[in-house]
C-alpha positions as CSV (number, residue, x, y, z in Angstrom):
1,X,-74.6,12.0,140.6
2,X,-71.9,11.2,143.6
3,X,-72.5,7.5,142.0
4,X,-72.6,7.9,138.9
5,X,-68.9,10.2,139.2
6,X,-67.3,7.2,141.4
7,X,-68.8,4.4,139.0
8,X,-66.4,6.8,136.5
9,X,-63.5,6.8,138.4
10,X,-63.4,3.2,138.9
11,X,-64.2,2.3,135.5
12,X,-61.3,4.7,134.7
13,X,-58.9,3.3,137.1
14,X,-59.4,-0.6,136.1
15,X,-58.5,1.1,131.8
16,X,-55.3,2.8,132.7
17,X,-54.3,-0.1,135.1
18,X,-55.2,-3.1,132.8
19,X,-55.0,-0.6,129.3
20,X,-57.7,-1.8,128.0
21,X,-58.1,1.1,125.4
22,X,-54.6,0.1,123.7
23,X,-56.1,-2.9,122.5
24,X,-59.0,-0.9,120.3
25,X,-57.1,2.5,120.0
26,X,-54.1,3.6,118.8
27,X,-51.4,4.8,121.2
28,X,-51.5,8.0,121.4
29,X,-55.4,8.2,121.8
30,X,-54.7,6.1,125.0
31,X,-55.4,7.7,128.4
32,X,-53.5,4.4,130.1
33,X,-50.5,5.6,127.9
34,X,-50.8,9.3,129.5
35,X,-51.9,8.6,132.8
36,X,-50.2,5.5,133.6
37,X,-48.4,7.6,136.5
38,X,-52.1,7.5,138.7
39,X,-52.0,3.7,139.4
40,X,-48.0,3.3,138.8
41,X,-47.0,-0.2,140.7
42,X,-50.4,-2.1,139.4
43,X,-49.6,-0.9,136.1
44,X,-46.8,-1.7,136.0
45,X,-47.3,-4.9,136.6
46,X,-50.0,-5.8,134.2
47,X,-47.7,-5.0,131.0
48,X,-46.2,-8.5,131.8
49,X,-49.6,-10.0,130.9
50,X,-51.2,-10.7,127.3
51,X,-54.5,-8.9,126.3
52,X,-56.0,-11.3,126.7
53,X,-55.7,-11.9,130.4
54,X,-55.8,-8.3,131.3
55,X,-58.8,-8.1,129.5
56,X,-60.3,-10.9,131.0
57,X,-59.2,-9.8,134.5
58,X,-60.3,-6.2,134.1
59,X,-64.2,-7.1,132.8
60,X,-63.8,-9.4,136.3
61,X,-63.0,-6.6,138.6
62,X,-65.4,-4.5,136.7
63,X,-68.2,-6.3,137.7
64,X,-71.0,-8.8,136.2
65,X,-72.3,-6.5,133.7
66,X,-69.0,-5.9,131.9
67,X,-69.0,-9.4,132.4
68,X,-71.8,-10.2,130.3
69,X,-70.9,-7.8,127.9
70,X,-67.3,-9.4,127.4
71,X,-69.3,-13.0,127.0
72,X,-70.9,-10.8,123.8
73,X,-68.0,-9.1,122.5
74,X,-66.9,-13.1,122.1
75,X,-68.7,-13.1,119.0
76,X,-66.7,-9.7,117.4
77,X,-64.2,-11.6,115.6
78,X,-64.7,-8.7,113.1
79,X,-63.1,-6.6,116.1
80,X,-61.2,-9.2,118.2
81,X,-58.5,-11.6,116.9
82,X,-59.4,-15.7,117.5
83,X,-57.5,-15.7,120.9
84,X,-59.0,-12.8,122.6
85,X,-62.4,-14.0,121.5
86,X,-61.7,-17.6,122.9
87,X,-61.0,-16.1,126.1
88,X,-64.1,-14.0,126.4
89,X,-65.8,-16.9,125.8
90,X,-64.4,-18.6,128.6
91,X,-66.4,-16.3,130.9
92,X,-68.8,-17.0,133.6
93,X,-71.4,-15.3,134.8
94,X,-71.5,-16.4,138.7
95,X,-71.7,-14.0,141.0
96,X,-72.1,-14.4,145.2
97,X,-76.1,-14.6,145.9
98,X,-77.8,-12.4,147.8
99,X,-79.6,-13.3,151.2
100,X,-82.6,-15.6,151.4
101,X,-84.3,-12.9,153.6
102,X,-84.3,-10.7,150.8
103,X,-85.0,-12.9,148.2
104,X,-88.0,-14.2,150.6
105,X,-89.2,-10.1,151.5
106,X,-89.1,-10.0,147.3
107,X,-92.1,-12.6,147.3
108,X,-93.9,-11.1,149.4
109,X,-93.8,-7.8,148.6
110,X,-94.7,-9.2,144.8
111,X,-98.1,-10.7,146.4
112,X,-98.6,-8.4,149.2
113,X,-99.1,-11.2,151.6
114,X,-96.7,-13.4,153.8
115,X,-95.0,-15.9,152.0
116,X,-96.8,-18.8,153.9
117,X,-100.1,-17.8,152.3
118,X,-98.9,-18.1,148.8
119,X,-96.1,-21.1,149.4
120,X,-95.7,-24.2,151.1
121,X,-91.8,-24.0,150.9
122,X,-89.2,-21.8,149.9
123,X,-85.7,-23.1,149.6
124,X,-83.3,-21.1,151.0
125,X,-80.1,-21.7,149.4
126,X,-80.6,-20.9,145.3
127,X,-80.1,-22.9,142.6
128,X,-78.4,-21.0,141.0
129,X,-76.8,-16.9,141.2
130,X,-76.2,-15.0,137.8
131,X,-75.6,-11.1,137.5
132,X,-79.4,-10.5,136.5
133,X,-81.0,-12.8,138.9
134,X,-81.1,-15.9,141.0
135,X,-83.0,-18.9,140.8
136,X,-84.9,-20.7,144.1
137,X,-86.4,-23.5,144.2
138,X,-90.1,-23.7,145.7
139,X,-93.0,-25.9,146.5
140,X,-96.7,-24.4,145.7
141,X,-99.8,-25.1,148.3
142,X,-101.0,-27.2,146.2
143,X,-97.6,-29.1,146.3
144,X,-96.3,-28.3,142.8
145,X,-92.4,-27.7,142.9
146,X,-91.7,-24.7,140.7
147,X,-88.7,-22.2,140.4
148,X,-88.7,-18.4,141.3
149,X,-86.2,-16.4,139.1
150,X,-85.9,-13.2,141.2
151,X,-83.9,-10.1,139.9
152,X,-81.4,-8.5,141.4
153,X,-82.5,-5.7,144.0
154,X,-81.4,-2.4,142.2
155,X,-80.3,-3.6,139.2
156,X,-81.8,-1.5,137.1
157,X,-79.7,1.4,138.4
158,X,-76.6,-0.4,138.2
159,X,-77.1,-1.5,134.9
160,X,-78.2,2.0,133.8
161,X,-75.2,3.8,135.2
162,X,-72.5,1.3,133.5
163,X,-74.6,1.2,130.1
164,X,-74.1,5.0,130.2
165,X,-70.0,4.5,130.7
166,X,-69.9,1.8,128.0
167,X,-72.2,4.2,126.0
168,X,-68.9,6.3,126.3
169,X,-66.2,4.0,125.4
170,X,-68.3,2.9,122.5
171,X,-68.1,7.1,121.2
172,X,-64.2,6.8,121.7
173,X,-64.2,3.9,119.4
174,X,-66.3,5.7,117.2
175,X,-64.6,8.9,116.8
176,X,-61.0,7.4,116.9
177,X,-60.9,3.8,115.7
178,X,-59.2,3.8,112.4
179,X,-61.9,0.8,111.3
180,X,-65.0,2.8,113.4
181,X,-67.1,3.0,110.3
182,X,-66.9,-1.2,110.0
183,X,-67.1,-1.7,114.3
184,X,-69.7,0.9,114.7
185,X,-69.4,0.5,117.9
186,X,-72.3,2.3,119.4
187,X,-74.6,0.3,117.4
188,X,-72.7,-2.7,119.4
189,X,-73.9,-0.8,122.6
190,X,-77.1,-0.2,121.9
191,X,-78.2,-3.9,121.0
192,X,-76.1,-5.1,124.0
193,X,-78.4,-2.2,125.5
194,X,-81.8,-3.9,124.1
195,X,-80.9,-7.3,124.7
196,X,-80.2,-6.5,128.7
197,X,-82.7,-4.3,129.1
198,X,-84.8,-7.5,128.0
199,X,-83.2,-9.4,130.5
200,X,-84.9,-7.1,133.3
201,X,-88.3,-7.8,132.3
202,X,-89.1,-11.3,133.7
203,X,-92.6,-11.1,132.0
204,X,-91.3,-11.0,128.6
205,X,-89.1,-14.0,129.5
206,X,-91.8,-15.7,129.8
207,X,-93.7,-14.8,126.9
208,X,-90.5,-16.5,125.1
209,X,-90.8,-19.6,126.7
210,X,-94.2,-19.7,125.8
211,X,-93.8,-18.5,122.1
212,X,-91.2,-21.6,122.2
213,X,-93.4,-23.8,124.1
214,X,-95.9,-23.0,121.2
215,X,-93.3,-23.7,118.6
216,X,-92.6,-27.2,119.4
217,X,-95.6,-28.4,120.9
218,X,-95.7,-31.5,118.9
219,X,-92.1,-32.2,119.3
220,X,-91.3,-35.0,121.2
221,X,-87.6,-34.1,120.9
222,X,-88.0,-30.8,123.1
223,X,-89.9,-29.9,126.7
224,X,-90.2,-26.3,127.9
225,X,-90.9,-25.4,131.0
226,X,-94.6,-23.8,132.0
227,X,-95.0,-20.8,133.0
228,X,-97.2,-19.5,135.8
229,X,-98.4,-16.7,134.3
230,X,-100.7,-15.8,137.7
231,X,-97.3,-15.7,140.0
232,X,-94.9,-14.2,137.2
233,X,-94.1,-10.4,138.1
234,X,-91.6,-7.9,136.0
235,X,-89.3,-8.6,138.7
236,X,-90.4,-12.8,139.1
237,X,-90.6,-15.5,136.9
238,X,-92.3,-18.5,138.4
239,X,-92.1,-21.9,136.7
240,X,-92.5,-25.8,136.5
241,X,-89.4,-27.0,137.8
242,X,-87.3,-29.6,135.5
243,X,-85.5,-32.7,137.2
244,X,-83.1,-33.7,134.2
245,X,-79.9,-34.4,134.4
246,X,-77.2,-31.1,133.4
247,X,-76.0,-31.7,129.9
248,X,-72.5,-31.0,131.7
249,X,-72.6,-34.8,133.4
250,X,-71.5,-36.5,130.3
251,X,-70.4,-39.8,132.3
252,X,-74.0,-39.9,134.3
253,X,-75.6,-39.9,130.8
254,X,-73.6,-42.8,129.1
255,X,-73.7,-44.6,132.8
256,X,-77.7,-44.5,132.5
257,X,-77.6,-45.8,129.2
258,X,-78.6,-42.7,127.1
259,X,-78.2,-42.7,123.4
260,X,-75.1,-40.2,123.2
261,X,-75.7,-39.9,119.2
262,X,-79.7,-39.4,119.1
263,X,-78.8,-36.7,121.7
264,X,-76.3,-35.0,119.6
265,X,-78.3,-35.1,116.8
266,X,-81.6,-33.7,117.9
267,X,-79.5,-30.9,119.7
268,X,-78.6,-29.9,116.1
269,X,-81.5,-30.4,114.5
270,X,-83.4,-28.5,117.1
271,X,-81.5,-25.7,116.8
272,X,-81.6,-25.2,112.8
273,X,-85.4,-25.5,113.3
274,X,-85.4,-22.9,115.5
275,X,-83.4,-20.4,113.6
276,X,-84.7,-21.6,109.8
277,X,-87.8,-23.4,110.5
278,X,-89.6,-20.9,113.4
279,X,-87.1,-17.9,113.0
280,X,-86.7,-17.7,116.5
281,X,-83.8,-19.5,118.7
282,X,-83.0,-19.6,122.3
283,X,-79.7,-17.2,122.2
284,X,-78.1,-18.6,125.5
285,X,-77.5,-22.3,124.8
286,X,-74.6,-22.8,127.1
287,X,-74.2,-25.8,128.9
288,X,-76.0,-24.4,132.8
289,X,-79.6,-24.1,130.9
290,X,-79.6,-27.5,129.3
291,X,-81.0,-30.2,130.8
292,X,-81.7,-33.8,129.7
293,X,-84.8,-36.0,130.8
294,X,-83.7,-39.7,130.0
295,X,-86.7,-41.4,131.8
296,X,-86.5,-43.1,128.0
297,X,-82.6,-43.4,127.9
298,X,-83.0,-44.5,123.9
299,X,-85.0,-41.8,123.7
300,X,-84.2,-38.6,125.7
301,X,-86.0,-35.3,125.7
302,X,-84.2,-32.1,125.8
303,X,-85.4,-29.8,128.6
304,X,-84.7,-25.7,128.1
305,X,-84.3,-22.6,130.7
306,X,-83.8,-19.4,130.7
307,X,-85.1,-17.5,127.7
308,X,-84.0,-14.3,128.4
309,X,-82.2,-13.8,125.4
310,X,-83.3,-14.8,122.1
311,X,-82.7,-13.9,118.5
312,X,-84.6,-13.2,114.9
313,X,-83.3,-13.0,111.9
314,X,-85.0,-10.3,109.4
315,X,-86.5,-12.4,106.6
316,X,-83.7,-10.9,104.2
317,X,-81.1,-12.4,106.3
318,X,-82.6,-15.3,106.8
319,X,-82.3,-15.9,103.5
320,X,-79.9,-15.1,102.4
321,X,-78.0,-16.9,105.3
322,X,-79.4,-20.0,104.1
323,X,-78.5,-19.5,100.1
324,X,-74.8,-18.5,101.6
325,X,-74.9,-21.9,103.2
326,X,-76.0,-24.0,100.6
327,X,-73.7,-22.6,98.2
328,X,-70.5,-23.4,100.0
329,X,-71.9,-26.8,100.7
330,X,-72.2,-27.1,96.7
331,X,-68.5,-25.0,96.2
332,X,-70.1,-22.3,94.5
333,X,-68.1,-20.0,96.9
334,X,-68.7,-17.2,93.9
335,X,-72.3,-17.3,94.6
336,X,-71.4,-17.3,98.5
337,X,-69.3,-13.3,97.7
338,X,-72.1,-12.7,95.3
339,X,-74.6,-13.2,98.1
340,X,-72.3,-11.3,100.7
341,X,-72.8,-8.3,98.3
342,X,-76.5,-8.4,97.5
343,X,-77.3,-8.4,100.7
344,X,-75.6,-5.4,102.3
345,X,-73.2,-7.3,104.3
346,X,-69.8,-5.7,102.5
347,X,-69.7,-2.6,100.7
348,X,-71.6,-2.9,97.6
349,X,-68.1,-1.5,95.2
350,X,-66.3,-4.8,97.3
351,X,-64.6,-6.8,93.9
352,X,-67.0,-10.1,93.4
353,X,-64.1,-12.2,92.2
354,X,-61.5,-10.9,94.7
355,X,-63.8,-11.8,97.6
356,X,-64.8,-15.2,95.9
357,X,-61.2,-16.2,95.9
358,X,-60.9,-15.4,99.4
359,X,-64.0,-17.6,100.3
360,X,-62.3,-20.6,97.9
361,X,-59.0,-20.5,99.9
362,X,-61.7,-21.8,102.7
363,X,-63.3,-23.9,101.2
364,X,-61.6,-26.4,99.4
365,X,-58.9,-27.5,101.8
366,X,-61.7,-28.7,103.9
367,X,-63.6,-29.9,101.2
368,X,-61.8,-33.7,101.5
369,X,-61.7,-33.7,105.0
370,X,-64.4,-36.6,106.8
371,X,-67.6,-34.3,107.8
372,X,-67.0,-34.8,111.5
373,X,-63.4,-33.3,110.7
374,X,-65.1,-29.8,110.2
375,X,-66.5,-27.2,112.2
376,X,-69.5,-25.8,111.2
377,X,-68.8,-22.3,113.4
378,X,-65.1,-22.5,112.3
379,X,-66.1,-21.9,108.7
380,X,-69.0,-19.8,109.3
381,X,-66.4,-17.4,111.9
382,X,-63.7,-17.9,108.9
383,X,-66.2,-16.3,106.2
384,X,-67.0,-13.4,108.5
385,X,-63.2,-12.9,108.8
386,X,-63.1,-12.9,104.9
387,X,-65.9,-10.7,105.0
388,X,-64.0,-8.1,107.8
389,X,-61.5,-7.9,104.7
390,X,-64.1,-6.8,102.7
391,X,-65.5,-4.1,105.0
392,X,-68.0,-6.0,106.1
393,X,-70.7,-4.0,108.1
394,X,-71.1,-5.4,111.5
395,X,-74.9,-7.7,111.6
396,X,-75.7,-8.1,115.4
397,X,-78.2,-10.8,114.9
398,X,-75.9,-12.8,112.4
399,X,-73.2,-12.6,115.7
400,X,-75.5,-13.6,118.1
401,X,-76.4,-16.6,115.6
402,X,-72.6,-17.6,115.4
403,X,-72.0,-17.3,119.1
404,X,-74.8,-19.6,119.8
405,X,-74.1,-21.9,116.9
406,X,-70.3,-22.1,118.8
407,X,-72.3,-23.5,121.5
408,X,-74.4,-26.1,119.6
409,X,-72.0,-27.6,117.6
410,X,-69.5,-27.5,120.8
411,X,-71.7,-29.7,123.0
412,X,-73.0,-31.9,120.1
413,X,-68.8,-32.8,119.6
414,X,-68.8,-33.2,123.7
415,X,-71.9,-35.9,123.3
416,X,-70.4,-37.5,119.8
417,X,-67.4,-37.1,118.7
418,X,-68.1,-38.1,115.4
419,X,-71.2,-35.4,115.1
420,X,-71.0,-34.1,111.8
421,X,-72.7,-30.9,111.8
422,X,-72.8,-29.9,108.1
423,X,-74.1,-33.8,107.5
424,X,-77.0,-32.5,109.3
425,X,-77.2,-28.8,108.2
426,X,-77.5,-29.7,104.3
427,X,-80.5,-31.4,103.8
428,X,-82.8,-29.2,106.4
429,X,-81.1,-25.8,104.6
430,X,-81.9,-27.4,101.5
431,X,-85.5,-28.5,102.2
432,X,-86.0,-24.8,103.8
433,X,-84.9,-23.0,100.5
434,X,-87.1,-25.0,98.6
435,X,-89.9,-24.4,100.4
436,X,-89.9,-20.7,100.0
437,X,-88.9,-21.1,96.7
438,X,-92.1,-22.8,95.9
439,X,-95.5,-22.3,94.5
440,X,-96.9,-21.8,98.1
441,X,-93.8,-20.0,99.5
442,X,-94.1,-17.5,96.9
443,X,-97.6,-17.1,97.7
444,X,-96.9,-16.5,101.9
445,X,-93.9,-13.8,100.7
446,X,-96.8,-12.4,98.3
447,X,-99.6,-12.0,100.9
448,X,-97.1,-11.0,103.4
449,X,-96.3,-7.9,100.7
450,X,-99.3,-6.6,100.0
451,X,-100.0,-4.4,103.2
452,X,-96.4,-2.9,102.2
453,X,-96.9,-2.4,98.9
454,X,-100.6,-0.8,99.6
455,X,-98.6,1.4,102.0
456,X,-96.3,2.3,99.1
457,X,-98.9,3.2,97.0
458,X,-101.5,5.2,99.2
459,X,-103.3,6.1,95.7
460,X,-105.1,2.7,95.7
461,X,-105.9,2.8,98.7
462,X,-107.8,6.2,98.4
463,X,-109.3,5.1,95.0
464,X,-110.4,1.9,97.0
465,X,-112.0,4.3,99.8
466,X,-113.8,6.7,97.4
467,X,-115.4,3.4,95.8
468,X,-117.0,2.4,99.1
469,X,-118.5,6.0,99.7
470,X,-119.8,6.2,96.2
471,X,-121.4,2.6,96.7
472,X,-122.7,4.4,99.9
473,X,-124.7,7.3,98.9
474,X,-126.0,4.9,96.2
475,X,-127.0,2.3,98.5
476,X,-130.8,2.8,98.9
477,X,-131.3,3.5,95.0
478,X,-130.6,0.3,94.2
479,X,-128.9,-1.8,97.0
480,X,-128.7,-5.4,95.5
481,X,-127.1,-4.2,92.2
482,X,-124.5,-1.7,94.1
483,X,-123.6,-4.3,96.3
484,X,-122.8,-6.6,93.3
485,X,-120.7,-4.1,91.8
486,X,-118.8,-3.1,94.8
487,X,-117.9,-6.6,95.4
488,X,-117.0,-6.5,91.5
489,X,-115.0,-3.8,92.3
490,X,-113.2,-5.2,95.8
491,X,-112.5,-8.4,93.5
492,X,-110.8,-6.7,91.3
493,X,-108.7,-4.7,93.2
494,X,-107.9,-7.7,95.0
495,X,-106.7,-9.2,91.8
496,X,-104.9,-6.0,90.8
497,X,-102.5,-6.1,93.7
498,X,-102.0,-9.7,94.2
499,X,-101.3,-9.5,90.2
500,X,-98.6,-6.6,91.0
501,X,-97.4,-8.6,94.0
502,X,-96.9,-12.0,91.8
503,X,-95.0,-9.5,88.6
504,X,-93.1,-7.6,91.5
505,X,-91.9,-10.9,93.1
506,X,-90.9,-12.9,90.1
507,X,-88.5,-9.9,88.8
508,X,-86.9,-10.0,92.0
């Protein structure tokens, strides 16, 4: 409780010295505005600098989960204006370690034995110190060298008390915020909640890497890590250690001879398999968890960490991502606000031709620029602006897709300059599309329906019941004939629903 109160204080302290809340509330909702008085001489001072900086020196002093979440907000461009969320993107989450003594009394506390038993070294100094965890590396007894991602001690609690203050700042917003219905700022919250809550359980980082590993097992392109599932704890994430070079060391790269444009390239293409091919994308792609294996320089091999956040699209979205994609790509931007409406992303009474307008303005100046003149992100954040203007409701996953996609097509311009990334986006968005919009892709969305539809309908199910108990009771009487009709009866209930399924789905 005593915490908890001085966790408040502060927290209250760092908004009416850097007044934060002006730059989401109106003025007179303000407590820096009112109570400016308490911290007079550092307030004072900070009305020199732009939001932008007080912001970004405020999350700072805050600490590295406000951090992390200002690194998120980067994507509200919805909420934020282009410079405050290019400076929240700027962000970094390093944070002093903590001692190898605890870090070395985590392991063995994990395995209940001394750390000799279980290792043959542990390195002292980490690899690497975030806000969640740190990162050591390690050699096995059987002289594998892996890495131990070890949490934070007691960062559950600390996480738990400043999620409940930003749960409060996010009801402020809510009740005061002239655009709260569009922000819904809570809803913000509570994914940021979900996806660092995730972030605690080292297990289920794990089962990501695998579910990736699993993905692209026969991808040559792309190596993930392996886990060692039978040292891997909640709290302790054990695995193979990668020896690539950082995709930061640009010069080492071209130095060893590493073809800069097949690197690019594959980065892209990687990536729009993951979020259209496999509907599931490593979320975290900045430059630290890249790595790059050029034992093959002409042929180099990606190498990914950390996968403790991810994202998933809902089917609906993903689709109707893709056809928004597409369509701008042909310059059908009326099909792009048609899309924007179906799907639930403006208000469904936003003007179709108003909007469409809005989406041509960005369209067609760029349209006779050279592909490797245009950025891919830069549109997409452009037609989310456009969108904003439209009361766009706020889609979490579609901002986590764009903040990521920032990062993608910001390194692939870093290895190639002349990267084009909608060259590259085209044809795999169009071969996607037409691959669900096939004989066999109707048939996947089909079979995929009918435990929904039979779920909507509970009558065929019971109908489907009562047929099996009457075939029951008249089992002994005659058994080979029943059993011929109740598969006669099975088959045609089959044929019923996949018959509904295939009338449902073409009137769609």
């Amino acid at each position: 409780m005593i915490r908890s109160l001085l966790r408040f204080i502060t927290i209250l302290r760092t908004l009416i010295i850097f007044q934060l809340d002006s730059i989401f509330l109106p003025r007179k909702y303000c407590a820096s505005f009112w109570l400016w008085w308490l911290c007079p001489i550092r307030s004072i001072r900070m009305r020199n600098l732009s939001e932008e900086k007080r912001l970004l020196q405020a999350l700072i002093e805050l600490g590295p989960i406000f951090v992390k979440f200002g690194q998120s907000l980067s994507t509200r461009v919805d909420l934020l204006n282009t410079e405050m969320a290019q400076a929240l993107a700027t962000l970094q989450d390093n944070v002093p370690p903590f001692e190898a003594q605890i870090a070395r009394k985590m392991v063995e506390q994990a395995y209940k034995q001394p750390l000799n038993n279980v290792l043959e070294h542990f390195e002292n100094k980490p690899l690497g110190s975030a806000s969640i965890a740190q990162v050591h590396a390690a050699k096995l007894l059987n002289g594998e060298d892996v890495v131990f991602k070890l949490l934070r001690p007691n960062i559950h609690l600390q996480i738990q008390h400043d999620l409940a203050m930003l749960r409060q700042i996010a009801y402020l917003i809510d009740t005061f915020h002239p655009k709260r219905k569009q922000l819904r700022a809570r809803e913000v919250v509570e994914d940021y909640s979900t996806t660092i809550t995730n972030e605690l359980n080292l297990v289920l980082e794990a089962s990501n890497m695998n579910l990736m590993k699993d993905a692209f097992t026969d991808d040559s392109r792309i190596h993930i890590p392996e886990v060692y599932w039978e040292l891997t704890k909640e709290n302790i994430l054990v695995t193979e250690r990668v020896y690539g070079i950082p995709i930061t060391q640009i010069e080492t790269l071209k130095k060893n001879g590493t073809d800069m444009h097949r690197l690019a390239k594959n980065g892209v293409e990687l990536f729009l398999c993951q979020v259209f091919q496999h509907n599931f994308f490593h979320a975290d792609m900045h430059p630290g968890n890249i790595f790059v294996d050029i034992t093959q320089p002409d042929r180099p091999v990606y190498q990914l960490v950390d996968f403790g956040i991810v994202g998933m699209l809902p089917m609906r979205d993903q689709q109707y991502l893709a056809e928004n994609l597409a369509a701008f790509f042909a310059r059908d931007y009326q099909r792009v606000a048609d899309l924007h409406i179906e799907s639930g992303w403006v208000d469904q009474h936003t003007s179709s031709r108003t909007m469409g307008a809005s989406i041509r303005a960005i369209g067609e100046p760029i349209y006779g620029k050279s592909l490797h003149d245009i950025s891919f992100a830069d549109v997409l954040m452009k037609l989310f602006r456009v969108a904003e203007k439209h009361n766009m409701f706020v889609q979490p996953q579609l901002l986590l897709l764009q903040k990521t996609l920032f990062h993608v097509e910001g390194l692939a311009r870093q290895l190639d300059d002349s990267m084009a990334l909608p060259e590259i986006a085209e044809p795999i968005i169009k071969r996607w599309l037409k691959s669900k919009k096939g004989i066999l892709g109707s048939a996947e969305k089909i079979i995929k329906k009918i435990p929904e539809w039979l779920a909507q309908y509970p009558e065929v199910k019971d109908i489907m019941i009562r047929k099996v108990l009457q075939a029951k009771t008249k089992e002994q009487a005659k058994p080979i004939k029943q059993h011929i009709k109740l598969a006669q009866i099975v088959k045609y209930f089959v044929a019923a629903i996949i018959g509904y399924g295939v009338a449902r789905y073409m009137s769609i």
